[in-house]
C-alpha positions in Angstrom: -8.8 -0.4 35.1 -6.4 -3.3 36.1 -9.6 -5.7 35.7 -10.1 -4.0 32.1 -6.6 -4.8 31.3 -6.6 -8.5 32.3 -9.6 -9.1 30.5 -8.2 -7.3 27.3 -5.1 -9.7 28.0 -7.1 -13.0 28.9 -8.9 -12.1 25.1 -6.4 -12.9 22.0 -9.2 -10.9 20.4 -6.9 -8.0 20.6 -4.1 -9.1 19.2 -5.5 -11.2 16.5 -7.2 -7.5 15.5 -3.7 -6.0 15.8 -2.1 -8.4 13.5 -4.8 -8.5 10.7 -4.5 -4.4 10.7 -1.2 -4.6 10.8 -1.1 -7.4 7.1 -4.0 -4.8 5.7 -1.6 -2.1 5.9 1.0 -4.2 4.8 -1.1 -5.6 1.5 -2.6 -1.6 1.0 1.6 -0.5 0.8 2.8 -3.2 -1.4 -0.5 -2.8 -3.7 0.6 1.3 -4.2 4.1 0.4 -4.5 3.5 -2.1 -7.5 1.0 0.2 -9.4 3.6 3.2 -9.0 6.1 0.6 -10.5 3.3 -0.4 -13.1 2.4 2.6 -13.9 6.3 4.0 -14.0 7.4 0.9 -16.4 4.6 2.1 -18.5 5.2 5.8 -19.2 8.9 4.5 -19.9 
């Protein structure tokens, strides 16, 4: 388990895939929240 850890640890391979989630979910948010604004300045 400890051994598991460390290796997780020694590996930036983790965080890297933390971080590139992390923008995705970012970009995904600000895409919706520009088409709802699109699509709101639209129907105006």
């Amino acid at each position: 388990m400890r051994d598991h850890y460390g290796t997780w640890r020694d590996q930036p391979r983790g965080l890297a895939c933390a971080v590139v989630a992390g923008f995705l979910v970012l970009t995904t948010v600000a895409l919706v929240v520009a088409i709802v604004l699109a699509v709101l300045a639209a129907s105006r």
